[in-house]
Structure formats: structure tokens, C-alpha cells
N, C-alpha and C positions, 0 to 999 in steps of 0.2 A: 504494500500500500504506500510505503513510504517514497518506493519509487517511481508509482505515478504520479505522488505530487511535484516530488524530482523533475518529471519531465513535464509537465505541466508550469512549475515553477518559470523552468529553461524558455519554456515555447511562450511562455508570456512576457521576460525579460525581452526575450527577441524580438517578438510581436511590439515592445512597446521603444524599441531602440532600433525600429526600422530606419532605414534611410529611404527619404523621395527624391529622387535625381531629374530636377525642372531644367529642361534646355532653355535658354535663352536666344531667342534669334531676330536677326537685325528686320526691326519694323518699315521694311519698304513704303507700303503710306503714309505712315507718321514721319516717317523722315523726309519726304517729298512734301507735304502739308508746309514742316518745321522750313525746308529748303526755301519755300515760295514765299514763304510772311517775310523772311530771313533779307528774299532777295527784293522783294518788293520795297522794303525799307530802305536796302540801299538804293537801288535805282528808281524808286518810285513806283505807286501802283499800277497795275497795267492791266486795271479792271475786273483783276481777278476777286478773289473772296477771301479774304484774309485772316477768316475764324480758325486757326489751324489747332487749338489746343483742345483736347477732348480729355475729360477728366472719368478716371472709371466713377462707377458706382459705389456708393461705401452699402456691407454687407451689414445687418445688423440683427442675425439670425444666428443665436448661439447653441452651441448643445452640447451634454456633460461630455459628449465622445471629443470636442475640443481639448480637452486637458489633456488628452493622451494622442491624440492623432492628427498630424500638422494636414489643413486640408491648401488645396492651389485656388487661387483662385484668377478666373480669367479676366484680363485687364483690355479696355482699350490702350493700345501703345500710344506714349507719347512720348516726342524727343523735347527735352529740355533746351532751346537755346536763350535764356532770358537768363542768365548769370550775368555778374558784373564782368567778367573777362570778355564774356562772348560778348554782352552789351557795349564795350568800352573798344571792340574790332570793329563792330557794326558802326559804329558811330565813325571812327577814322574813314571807313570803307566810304561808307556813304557824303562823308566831305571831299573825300577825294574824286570820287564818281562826279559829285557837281562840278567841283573848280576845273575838272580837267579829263575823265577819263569818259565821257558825256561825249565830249567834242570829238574826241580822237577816236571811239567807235563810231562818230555818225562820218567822219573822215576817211573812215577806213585804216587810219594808221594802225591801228589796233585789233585783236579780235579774241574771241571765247574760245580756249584751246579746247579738246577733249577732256583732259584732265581735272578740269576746275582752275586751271588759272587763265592769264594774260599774256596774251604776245605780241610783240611788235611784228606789224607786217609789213609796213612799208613809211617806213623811215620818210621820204619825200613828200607825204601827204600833211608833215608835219615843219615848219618853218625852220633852217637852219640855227638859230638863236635856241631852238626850245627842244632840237633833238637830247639833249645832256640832261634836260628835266625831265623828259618822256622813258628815259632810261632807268632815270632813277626815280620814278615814281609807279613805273610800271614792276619794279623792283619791288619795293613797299608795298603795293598791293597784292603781289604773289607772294611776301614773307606773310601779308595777314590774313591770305586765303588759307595758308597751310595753316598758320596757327589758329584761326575758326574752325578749321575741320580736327584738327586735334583738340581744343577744346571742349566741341562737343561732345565729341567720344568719351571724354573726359567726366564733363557733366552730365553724362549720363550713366557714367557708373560703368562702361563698359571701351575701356581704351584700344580694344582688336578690332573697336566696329569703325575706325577712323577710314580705313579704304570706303568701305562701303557708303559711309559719309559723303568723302569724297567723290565718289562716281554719282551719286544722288544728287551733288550739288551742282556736278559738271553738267548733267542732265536738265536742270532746273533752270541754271545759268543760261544756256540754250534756249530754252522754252522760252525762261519773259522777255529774252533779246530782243530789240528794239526792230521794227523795220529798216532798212539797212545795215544793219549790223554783220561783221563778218563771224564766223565759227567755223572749229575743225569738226571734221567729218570724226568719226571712227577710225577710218582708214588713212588719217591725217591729213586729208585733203580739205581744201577750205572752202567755204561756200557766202552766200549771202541770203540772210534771211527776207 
């Protein structure tokens, strides 16, 4: 008798020091919502709809099997970018975008790489005097694209999702492109939207 309690004892130790093993995986909507508010702030809205933050549900349904059994519960994803870091890029980004990088996409000097940054395209389309500021502000704005995509990743608790960040943003970047504006293809090719 005493070693059915034995194993009953075991099966219930076990039973209550189970492990639940939840994947986490990169919220492709939510990061495309978070992308769009993100970029429409820098470059202005472009009509889009800019509610991008969905808050879950809070659960308030308890029961004694709580105290011993961890349950999951399902969330709408959302990606965090409203931190002082990310807030304080946004803000650079977006002064820089007026004074100056405005001009030189509707000029063509400039364009949306695949990647999520900035490149110069053609040097000429920009006045000899102001190539050496074009260089180094196009500069500046690709160190603060990387550090917004690493940020995020960041703020959000999960720093391995910075790639997929970034191809969400390069993506997004493209879409609210301006009429004229230049972008790389995929294939690196550049086109005009």
C-alpha cells in the first residue's frame, strides 16, 4: 500500500512541476500595423489609418486549478515602438525627412533600398555645394534606421526578431513611398513608384 502512495506521491510531484514550452513567433501584422504608424510619422500620413495598437483582452475568470496549472493565454500581438529610444529616433528621423531627405526622394537623388535603408542614387540630381551634406546625412539616417530596428527588437523583449523587423520595415518603407519616389526591387534593381 505504501507503494502506491509512493507512486502516486511521484506522479503528482510530476504532474505539478510540469513544464509548458510556448513558442514565440514574430507577429507579421503587428509589426506591419507598428511599421506604418512608425512611418507615417516620419514622412507624414498618407491616408492611411493609423490605429495600429490592439490591446488583448484582460481574462478575469479564475479557478482553484490556477494555483497549480500555469494556463497560455492567446494575445493579440503587438509590437511596442512608443519607448523613449525609439521615440527620440522617430523624432531625428522625421526632422531630417523635412529639412532635407523630402527633397532629394522627390529629386530622385535618393531612394528606398530593399533592406530598410537609404541610398544615394545619383549624386547630380543634387547641387555640387550640398553633395558632402547629402552624404552625410544620408549617413545619419541609415545609422538611425539600424538603430530603430534594433530597438524595437529590443522593446519588445525579443532581440532575434531585429531581421524580421527589418525586412517589415523595408517592406512598409516601400509601400507609403511617395509618388515619384525611387526603390530597390528585390532583385536590386530600382524602380519608380
Amino acid at each position: 500500500m505504501s507503494r502506491v502512495y509512493s507512486l502516486l506521491a511521484i506522479g503528482l510531484v510530476m504532474s505539478l512541476s510540469a513544464c509548458v514550452t510556448i513558442n514565440v513567433y514574430f507577429p507579421e501584422a503587428a509589426a506591419e500595423r507598428a511599421a506604418d504608424r512608425f512611418i507615417q510619422d516620419v514622412i507624414g500620413d498618407n491616408g492611411r489609418d493609423g490605429n495600429a495598437a490592439l490591446t488583448p483582452p484582460a481574462s478575469s475568470t479564475w479557478q482553484w486549478s490556477d494555483l497549480f496549472i500555469a494556463r497560455a493565454h492567446a494575445q493579440t500581438p503587438n509590437i511596442d515602438i512608443d519607448t523613449p529610444q525609439v521615440q527620440a529616433i522617430k523624432a531625428r528621423m522625421a526632422e531630417r525627412h523635412r529639412n532635407h531627405l523630402s527633397d532629394w526622394f522627390g529629386a530622385g537623388a535618393i531612394g528606398l533600398t530593399n533592406n530598410g535603408l537609404v541610398e544615394i542614387r545619383d549624386r547630380a540630381a543634387v547641387p555640387l555645394a550640398e553633395r558632402r551634406n547629402l552624404e552625410r546625412i544620408v549617413g545619419e539616417e541609415n545609422a538611425d534606421r539600424n538603430a530603430v530596428y534594433r530597438e524595437i527588437a529590443i522593446a519588445n523583449g525579443q532581440p532575434d526578431w531585429e531581421a524580421d523587423i527589418r525586412q517589415t520595415f523595408a517592406r512598409q518603407w516601400i509601400a507609403n513611398a511617395r509618388e515619384g519616389w525611387h526603390y530597390q526591387r528585390t532583385d536590386g534593381s530600382w524602380t519608380q513608384k
